[in-house]
Predicted model as a PDB file, atoms N, CA, C, CB and O in Angstrom, pLDDT in the B-factor column:
MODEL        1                                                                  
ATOM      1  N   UNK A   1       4.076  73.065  11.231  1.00 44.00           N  
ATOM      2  CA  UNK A   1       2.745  73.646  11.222  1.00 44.00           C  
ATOM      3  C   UNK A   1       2.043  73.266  12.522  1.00 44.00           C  
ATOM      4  CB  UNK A   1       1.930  73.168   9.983  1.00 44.00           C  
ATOM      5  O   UNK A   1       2.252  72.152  13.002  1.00 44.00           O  
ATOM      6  N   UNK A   2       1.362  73.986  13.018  1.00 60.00           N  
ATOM      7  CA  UNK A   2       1.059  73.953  14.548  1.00 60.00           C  
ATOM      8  C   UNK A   2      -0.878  73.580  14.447  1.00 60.00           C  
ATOM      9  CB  UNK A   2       1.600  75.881  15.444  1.00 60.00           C  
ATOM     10  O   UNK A   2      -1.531  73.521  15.489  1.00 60.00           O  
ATOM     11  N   UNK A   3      -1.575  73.358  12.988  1.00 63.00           N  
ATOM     12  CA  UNK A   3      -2.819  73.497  12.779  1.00 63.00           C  
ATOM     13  C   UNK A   3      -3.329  71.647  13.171  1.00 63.00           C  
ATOM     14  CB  UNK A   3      -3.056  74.229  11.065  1.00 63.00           C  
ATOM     15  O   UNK A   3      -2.749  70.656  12.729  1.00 63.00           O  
ATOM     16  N   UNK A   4      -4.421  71.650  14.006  1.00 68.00           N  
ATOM     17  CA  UNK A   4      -5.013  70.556  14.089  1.00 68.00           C  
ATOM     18  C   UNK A   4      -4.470  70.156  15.854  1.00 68.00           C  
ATOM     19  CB  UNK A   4      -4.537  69.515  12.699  1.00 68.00           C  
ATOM     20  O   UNK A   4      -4.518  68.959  16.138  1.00 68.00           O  
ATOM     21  N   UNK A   5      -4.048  70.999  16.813  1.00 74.00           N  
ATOM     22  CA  UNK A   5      -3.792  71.117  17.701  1.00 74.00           C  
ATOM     23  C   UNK A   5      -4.824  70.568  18.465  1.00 74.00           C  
ATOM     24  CB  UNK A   5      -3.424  72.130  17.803  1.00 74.00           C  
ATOM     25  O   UNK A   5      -5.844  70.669  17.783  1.00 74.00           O  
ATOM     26  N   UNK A   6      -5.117  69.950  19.709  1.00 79.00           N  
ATOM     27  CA  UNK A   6      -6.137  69.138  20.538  1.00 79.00           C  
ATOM     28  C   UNK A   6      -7.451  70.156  20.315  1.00 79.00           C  
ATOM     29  CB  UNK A   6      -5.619  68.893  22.356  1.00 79.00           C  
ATOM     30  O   UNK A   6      -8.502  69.901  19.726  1.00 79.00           O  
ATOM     31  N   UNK A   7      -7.073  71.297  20.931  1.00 79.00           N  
ATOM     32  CA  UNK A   7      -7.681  72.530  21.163  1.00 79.00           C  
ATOM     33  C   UNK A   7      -8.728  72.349  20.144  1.00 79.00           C  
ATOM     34  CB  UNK A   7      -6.753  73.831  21.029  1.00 79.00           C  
ATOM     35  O   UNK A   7      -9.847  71.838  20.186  1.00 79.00           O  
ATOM     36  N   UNK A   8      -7.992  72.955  19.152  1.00 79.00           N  
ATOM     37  CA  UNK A   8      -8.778  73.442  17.645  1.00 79.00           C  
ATOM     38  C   UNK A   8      -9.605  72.706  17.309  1.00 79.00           C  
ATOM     39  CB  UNK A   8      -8.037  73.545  16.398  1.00 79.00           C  
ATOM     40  O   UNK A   8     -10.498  73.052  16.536  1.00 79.00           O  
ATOM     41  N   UNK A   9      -9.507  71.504  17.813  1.00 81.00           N  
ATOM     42  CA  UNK A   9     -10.725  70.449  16.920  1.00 81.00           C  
ATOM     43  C   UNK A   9     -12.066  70.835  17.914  1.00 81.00           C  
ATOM     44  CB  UNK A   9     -10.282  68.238  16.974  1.00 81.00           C  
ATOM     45  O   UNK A   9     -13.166  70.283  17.907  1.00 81.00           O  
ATOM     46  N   UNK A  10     -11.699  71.730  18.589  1.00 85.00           N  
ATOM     47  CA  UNK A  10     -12.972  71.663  19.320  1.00 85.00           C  
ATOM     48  C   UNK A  10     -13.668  72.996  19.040  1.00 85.00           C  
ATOM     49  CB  UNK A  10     -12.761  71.408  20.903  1.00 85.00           C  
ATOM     50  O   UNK A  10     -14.795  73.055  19.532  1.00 85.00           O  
ATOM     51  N   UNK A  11     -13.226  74.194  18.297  1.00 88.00           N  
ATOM     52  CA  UNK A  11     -13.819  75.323  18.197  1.00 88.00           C  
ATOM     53  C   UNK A  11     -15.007  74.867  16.801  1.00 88.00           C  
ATOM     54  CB  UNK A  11     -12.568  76.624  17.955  1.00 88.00           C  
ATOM     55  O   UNK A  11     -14.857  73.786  16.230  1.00 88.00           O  
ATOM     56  N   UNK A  12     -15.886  75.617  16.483  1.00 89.00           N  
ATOM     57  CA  UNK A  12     -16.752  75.192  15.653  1.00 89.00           C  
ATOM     58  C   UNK A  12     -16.865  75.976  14.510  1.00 89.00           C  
ATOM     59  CB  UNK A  12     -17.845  75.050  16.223  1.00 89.00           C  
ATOM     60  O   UNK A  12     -16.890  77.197  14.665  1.00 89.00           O  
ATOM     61  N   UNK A  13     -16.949  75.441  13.237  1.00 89.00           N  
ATOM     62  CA  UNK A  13     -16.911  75.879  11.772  1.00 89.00           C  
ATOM     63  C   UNK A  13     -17.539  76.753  12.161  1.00 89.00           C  
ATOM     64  CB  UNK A  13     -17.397  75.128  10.550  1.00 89.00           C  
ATOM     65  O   UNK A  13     -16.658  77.391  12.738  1.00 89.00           O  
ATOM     66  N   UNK A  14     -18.817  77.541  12.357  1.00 94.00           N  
ATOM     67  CA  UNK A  14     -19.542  78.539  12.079  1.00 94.00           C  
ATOM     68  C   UNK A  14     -18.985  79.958  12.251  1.00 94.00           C  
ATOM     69  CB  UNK A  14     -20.585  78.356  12.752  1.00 94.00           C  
ATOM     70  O   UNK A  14     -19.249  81.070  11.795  1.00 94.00           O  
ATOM     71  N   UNK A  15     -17.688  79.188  13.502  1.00 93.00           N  
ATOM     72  CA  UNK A  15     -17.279  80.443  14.405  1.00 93.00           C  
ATOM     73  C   UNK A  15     -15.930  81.201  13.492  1.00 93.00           C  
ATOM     74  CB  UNK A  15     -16.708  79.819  16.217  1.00 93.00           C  
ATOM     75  O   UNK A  15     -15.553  82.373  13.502  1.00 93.00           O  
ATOM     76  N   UNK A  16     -15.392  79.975  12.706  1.00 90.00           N  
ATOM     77  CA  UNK A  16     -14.151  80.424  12.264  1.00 90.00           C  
ATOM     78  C   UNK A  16     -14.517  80.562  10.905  1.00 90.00           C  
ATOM     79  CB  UNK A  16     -12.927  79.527  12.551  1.00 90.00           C  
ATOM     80  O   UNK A  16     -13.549  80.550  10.144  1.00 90.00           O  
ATOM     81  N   UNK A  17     -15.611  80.688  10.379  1.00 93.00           N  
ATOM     82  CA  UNK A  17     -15.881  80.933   9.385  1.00 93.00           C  
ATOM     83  C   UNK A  17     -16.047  82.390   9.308  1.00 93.00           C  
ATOM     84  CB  UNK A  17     -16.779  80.201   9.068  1.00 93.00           C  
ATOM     85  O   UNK A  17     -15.514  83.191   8.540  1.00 93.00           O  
ATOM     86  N   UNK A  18     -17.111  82.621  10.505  1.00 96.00           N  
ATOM     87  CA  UNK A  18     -17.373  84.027  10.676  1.00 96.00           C  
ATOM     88  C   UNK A  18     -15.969  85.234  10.956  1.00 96.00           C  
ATOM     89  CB  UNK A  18     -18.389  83.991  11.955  1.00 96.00           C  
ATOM     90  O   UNK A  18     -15.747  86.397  10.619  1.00 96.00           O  
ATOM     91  N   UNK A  19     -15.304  84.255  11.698  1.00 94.00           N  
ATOM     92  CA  UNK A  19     -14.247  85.063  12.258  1.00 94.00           C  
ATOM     93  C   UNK A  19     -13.034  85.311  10.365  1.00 94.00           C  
ATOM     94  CB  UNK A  19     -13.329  83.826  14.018  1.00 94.00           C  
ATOM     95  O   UNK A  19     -12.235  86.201  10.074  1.00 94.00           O  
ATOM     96  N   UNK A  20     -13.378  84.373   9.758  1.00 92.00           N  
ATOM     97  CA  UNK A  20     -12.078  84.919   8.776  1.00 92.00           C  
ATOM     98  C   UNK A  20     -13.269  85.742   7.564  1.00 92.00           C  
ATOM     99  CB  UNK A  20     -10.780  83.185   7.871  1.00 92.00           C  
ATOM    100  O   UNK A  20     -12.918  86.097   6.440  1.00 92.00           O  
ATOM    101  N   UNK A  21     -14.600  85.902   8.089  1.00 96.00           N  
ATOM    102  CA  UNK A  21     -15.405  87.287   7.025  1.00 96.00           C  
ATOM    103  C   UNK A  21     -14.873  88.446   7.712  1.00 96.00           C  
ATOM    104  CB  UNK A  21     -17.423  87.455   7.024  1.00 96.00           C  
ATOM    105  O   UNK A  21     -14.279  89.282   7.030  1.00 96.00           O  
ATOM    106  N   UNK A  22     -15.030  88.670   9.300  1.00 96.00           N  
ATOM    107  CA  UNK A  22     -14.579  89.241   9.643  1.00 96.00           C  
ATOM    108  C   UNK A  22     -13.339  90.473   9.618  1.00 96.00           C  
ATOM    109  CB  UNK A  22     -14.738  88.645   9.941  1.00 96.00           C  
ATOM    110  O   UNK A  22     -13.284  91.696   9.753  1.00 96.00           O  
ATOM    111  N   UNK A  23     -12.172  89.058   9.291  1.00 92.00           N  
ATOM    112  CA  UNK A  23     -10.835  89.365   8.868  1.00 92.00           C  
ATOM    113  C   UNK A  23     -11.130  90.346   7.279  1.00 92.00           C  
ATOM    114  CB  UNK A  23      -9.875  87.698   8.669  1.00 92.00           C  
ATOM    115  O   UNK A  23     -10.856  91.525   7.057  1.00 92.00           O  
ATOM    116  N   UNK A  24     -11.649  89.519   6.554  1.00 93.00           N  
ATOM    117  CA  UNK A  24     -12.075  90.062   5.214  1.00 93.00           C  
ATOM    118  C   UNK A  24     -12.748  91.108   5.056  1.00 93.00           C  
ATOM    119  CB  UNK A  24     -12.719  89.318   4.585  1.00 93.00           C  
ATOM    120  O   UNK A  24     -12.558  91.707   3.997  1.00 93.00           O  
ATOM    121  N   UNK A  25     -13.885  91.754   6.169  1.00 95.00           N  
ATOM    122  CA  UNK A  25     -14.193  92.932   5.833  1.00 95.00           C  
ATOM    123  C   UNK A  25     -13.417  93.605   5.999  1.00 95.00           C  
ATOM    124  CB  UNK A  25     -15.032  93.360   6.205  1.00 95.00           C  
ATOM    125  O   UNK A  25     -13.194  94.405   5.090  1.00 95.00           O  
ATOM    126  N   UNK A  26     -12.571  93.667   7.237  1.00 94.00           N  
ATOM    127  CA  UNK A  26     -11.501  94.918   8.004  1.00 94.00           C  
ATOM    128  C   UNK A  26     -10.660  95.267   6.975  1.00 94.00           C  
ATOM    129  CB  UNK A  26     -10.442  94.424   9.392  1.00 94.00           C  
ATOM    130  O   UNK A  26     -10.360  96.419   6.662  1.00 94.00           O  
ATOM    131  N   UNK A  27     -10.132  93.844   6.244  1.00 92.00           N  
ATOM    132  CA  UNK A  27      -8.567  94.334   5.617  1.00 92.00           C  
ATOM    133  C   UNK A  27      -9.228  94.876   4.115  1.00 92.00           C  
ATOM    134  CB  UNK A  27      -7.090  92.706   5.389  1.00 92.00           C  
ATOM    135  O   UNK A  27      -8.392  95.379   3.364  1.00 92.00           O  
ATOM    136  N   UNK A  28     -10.245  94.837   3.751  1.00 92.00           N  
ATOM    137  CA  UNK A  28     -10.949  95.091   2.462  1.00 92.00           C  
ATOM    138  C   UNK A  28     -10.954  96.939   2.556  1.00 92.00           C  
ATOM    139  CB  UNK A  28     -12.748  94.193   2.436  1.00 92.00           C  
ATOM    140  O   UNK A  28     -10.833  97.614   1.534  1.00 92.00           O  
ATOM    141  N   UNK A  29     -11.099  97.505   3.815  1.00 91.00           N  
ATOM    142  CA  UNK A  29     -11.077  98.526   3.891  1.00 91.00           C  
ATOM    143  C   UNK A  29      -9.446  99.247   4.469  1.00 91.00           C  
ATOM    144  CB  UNK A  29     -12.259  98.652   4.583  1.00 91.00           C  
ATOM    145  O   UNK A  29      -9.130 100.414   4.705  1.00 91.00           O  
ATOM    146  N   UNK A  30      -8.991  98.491   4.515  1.00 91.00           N  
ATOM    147  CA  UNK A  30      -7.801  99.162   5.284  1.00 91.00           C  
ATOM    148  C   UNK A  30      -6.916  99.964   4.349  1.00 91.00           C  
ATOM    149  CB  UNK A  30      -6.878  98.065   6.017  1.00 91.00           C  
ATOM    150  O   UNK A  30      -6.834  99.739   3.141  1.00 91.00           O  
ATOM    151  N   UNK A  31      -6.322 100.824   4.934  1.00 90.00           N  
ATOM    152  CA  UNK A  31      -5.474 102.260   4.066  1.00 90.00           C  
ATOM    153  C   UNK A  31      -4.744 102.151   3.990  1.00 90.00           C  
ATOM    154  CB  UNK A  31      -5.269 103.466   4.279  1.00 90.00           C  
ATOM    155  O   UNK A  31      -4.314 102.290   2.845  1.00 90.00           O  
ATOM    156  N   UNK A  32      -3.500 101.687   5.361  1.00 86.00           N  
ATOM    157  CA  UNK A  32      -2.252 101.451   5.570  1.00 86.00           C  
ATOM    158  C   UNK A  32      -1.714 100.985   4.562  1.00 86.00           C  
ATOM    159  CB  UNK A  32      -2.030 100.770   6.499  1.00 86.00           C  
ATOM    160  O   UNK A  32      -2.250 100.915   3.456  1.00 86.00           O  
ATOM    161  N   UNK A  33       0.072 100.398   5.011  1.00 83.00           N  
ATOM    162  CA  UNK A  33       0.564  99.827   3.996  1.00 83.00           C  
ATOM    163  C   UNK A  33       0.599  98.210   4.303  1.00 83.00           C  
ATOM    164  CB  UNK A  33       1.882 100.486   3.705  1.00 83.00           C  
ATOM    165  O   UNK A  33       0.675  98.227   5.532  1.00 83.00           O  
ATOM    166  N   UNK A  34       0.592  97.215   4.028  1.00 84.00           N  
ATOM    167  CA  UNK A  34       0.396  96.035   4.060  1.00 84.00           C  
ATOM    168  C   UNK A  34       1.165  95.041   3.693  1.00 84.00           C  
ATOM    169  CB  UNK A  34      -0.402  95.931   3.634  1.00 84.00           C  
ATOM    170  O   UNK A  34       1.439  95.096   2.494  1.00 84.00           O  
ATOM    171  N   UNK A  35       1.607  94.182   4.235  1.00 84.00           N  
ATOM    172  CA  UNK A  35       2.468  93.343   3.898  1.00 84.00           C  
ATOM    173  C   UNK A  35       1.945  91.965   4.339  1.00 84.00           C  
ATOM    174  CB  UNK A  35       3.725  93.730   4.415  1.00 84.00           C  
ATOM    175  O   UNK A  35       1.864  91.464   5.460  1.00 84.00           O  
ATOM    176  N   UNK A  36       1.492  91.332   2.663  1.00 84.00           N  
ATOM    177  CA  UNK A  36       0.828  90.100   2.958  1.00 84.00           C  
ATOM    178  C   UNK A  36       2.029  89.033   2.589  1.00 84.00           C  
ATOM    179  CB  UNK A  36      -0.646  89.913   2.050  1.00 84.00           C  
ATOM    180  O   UNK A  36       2.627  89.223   1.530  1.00 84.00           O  
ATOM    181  N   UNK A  37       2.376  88.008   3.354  1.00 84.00           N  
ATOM    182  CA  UNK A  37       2.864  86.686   3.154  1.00 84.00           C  
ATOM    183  C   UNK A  37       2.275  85.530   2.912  1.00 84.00           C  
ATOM    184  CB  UNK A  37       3.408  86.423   3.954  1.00 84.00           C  
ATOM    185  O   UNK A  37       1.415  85.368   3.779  1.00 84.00           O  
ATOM    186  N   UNK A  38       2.297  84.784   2.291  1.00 85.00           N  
ATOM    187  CA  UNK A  38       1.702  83.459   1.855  1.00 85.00           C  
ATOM    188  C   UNK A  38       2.457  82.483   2.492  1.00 85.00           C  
ATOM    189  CB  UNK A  38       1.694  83.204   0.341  1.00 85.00           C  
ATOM    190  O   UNK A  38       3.366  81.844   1.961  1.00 85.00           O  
ATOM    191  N   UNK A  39       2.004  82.359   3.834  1.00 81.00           N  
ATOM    192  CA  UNK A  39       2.689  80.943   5.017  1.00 81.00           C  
ATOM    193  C   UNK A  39       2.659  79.928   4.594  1.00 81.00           C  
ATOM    194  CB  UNK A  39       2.046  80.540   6.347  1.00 81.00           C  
ATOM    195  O   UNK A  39       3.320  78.974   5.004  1.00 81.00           O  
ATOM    196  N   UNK A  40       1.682  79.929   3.452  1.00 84.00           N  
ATOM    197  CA  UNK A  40       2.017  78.371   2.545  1.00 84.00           C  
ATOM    198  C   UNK A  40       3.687  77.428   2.097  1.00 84.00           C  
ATOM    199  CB  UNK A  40       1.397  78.791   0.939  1.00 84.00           C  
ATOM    200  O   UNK A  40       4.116  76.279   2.203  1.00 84.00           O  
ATOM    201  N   UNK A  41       4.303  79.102   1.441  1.00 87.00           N  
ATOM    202  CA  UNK A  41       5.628  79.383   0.919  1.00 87.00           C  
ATOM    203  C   UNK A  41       6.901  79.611   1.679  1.00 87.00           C  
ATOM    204  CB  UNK A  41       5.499  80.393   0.243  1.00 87.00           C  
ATOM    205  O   UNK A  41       8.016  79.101   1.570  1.00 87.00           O  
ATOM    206  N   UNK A  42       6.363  80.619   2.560  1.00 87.00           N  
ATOM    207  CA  UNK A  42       7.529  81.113   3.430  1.00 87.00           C  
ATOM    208  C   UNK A  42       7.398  80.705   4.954  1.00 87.00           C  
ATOM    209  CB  UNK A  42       7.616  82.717   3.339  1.00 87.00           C  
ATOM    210  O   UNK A  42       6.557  81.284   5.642  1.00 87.00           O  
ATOM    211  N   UNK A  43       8.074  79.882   5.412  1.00 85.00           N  
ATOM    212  CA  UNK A  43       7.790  78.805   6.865  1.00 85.00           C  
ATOM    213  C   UNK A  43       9.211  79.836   7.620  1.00 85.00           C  
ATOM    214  CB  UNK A  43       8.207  76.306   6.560  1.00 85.00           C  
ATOM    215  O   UNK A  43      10.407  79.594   7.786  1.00 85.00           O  
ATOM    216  N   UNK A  44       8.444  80.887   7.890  1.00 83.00           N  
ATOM    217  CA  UNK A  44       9.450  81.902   8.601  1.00 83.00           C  
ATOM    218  C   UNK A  44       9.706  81.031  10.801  1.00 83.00           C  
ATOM    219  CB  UNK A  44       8.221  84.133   8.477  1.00 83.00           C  
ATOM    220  O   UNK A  44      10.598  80.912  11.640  1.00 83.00           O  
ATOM    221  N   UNK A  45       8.504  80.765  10.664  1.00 82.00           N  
ATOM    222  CA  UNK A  45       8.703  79.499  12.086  1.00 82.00           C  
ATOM    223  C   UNK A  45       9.971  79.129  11.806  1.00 82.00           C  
ATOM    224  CB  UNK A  45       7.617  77.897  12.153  1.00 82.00           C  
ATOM    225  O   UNK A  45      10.707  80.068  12.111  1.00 82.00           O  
ATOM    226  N   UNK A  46      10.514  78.325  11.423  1.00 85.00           N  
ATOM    227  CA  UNK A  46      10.874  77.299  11.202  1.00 85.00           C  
ATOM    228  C   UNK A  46      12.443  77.265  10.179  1.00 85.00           C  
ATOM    229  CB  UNK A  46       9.623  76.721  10.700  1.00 85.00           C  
ATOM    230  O   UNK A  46      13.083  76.217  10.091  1.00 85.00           O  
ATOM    231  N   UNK A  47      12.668  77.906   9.825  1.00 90.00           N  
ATOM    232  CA  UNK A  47      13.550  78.597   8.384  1.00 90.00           C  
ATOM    233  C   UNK A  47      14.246  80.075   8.909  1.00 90.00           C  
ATOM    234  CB  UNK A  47      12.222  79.045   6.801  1.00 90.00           C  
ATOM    235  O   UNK A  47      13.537  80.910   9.471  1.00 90.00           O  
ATOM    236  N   UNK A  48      15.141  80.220   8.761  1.00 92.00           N  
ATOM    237  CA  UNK A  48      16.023  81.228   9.409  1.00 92.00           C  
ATOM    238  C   UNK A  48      15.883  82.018   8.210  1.00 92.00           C  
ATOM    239  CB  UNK A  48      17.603  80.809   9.937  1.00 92.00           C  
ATOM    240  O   UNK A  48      15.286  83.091   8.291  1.00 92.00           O  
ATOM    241  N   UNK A  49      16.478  81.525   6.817  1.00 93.00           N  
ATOM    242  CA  UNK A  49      16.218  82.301   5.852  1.00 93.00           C  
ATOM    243  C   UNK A  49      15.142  82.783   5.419  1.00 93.00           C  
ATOM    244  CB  UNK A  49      16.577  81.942   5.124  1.00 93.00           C  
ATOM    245  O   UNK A  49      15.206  83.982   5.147  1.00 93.00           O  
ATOM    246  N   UNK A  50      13.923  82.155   5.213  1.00 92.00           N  
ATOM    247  CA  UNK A  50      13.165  82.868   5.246  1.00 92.00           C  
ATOM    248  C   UNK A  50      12.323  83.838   6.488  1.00 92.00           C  
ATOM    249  CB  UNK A  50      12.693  82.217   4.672  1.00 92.00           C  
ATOM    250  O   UNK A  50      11.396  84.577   6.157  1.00 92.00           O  
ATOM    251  N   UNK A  51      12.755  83.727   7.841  1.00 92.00           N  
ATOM    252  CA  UNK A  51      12.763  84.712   8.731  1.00 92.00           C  
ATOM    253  C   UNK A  51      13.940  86.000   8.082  1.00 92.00           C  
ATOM    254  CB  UNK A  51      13.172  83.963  10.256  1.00 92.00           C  
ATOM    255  O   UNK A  51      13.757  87.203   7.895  1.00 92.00           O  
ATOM    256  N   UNK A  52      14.466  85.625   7.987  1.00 92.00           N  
ATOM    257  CA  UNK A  52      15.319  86.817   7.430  1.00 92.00           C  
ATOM    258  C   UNK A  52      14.749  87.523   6.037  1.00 92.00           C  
ATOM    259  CB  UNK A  52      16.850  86.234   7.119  1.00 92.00           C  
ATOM    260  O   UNK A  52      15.009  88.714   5.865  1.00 92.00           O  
ATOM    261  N   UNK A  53      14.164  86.981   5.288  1.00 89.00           N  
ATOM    262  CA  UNK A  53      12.821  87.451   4.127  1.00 89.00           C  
ATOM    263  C   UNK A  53      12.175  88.258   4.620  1.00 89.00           C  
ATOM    264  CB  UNK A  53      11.727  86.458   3.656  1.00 89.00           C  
ATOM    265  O   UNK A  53      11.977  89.214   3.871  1.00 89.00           O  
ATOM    266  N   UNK A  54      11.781  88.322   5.461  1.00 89.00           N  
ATOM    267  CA  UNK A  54      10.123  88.737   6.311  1.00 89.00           C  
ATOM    268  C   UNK A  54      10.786  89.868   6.723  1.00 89.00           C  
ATOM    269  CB  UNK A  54       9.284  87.635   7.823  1.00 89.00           C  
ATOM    270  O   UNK A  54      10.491  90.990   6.312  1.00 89.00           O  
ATOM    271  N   UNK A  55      11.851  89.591   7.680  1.00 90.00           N  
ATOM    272  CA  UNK A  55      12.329  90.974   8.217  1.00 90.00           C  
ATOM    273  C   UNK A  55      13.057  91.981   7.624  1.00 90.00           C  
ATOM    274  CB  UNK A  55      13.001  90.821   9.148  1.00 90.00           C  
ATOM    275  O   UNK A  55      13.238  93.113   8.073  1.00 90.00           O  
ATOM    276  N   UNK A  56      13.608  91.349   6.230  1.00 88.00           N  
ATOM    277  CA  UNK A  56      14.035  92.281   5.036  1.00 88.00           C  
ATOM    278  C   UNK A  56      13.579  93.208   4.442  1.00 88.00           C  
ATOM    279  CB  UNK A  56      14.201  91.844   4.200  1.00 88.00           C  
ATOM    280  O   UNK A  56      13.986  94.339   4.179  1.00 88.00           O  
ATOM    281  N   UNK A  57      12.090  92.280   4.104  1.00 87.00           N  
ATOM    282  CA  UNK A  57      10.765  93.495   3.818  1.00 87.00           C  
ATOM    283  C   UNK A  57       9.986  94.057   4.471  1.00 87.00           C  
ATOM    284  CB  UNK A  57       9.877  93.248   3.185  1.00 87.00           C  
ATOM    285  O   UNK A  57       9.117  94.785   3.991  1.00 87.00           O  
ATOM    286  N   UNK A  58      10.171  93.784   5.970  1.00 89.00           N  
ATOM    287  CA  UNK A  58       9.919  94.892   6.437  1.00 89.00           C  
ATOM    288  C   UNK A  58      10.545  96.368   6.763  1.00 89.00           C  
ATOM    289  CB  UNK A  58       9.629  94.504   7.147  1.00 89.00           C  
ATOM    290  O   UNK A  58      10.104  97.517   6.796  1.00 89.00           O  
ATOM    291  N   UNK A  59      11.963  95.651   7.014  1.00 88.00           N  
ATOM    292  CA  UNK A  59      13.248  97.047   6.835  1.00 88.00           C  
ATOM    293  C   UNK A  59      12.881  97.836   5.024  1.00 88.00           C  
ATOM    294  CB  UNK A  59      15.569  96.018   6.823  1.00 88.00           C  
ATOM    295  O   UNK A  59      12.718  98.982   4.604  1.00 88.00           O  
ATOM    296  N   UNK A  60      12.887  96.767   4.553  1.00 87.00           N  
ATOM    297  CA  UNK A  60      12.799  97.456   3.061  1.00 87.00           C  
ATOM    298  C   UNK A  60      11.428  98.523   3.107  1.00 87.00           C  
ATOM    299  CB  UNK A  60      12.543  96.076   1.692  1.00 87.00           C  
ATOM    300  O   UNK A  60      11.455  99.716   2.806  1.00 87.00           O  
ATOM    301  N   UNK A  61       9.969  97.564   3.672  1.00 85.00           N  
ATOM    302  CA  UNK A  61       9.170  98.859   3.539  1.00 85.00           C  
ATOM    303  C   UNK A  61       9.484 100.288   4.314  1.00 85.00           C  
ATOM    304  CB  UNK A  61       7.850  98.484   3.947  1.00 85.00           C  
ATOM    305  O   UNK A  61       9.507 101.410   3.809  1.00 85.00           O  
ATOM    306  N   UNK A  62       9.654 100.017   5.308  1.00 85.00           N  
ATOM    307  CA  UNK A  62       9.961 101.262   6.509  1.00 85.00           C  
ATOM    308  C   UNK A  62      11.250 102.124   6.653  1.00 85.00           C  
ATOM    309  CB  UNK A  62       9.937 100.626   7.894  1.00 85.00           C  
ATOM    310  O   UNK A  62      11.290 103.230   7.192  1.00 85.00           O  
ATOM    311  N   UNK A  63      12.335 101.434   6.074  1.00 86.00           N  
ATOM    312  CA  UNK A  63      13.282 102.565   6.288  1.00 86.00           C  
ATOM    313  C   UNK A  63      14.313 102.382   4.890  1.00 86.00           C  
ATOM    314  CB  UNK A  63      14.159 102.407   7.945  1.00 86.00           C  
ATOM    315  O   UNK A  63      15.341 103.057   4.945  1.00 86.00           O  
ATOM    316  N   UNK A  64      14.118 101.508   3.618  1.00 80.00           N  
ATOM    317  CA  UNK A  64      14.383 101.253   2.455  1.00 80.00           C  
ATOM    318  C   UNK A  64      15.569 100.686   2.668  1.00 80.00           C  
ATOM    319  CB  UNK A  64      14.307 102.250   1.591  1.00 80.00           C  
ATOM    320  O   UNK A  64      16.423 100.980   1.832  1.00 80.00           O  
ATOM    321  N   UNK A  65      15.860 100.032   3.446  1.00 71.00           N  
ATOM    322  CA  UNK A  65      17.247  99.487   3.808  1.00 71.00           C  
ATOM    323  C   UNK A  65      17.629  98.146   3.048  1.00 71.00           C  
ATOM    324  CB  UNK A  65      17.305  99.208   5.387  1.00 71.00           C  
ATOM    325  O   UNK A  65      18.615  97.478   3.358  1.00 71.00           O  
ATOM    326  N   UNK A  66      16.639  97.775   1.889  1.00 62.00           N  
ATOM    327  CA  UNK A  66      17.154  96.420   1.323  1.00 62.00           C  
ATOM    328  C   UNK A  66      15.869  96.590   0.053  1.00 62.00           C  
ATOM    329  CB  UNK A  66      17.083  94.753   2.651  1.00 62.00           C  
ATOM    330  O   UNK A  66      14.670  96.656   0.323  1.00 62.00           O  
ATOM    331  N   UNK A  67      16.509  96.643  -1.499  1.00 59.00           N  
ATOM    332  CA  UNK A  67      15.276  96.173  -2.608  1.00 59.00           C  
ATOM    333  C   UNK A  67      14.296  95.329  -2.271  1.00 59.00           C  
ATOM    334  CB  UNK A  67      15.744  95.486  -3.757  1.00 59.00           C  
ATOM    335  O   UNK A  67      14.381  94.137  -1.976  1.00 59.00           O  
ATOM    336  N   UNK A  68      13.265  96.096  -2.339  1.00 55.00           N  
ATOM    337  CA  UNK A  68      11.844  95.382  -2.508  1.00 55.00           C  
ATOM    338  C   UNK A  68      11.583  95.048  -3.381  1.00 55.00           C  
ATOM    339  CB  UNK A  68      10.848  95.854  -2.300  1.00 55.00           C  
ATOM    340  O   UNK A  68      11.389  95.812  -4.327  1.00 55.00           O  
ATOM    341  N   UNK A  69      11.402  93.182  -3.501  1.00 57.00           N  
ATOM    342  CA  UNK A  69      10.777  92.469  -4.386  1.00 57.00           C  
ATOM    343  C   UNK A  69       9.729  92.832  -5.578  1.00 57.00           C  
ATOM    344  CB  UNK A  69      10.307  91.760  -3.677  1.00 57.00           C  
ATOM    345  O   UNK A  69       9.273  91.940  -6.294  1.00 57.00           O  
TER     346      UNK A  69                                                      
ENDMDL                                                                          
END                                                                             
């Protein structure tokens, strides 16, 4: 996990607060098709197999090349 980086401790709550409403209005409206992951679970960084997850479902959404979960 790359969070708590020198950097980051220096940007300010108000900003990244605003910035993930932000995130939340856009995707609240969005049409497309969507493919949410929970990085909590799947450490695609880091994990080959689950890099290979990620890119499964994305072949699976776009050209049906593998069952979607």
């Amino acid at each position: 996990m790359k969070r708590g980086r020198e950097y980051e401790r220096s940007i300010r709550i108000d900003y990244i607060t605003g910035l993930n409403q932000r995130y939340e209005d856009w995707i609240k409206d969005y049409k497309a098709r969507l493919l949410v992951v929970d990085v909590d679970k799947v450490k695609f960084e880091n994990k080959p197999e689950d890099f290979q997850y990620i890119t499964d479902k994305i072949d699976a959404e776009l050209f049906g090349l593998f069952p979607a979960e």
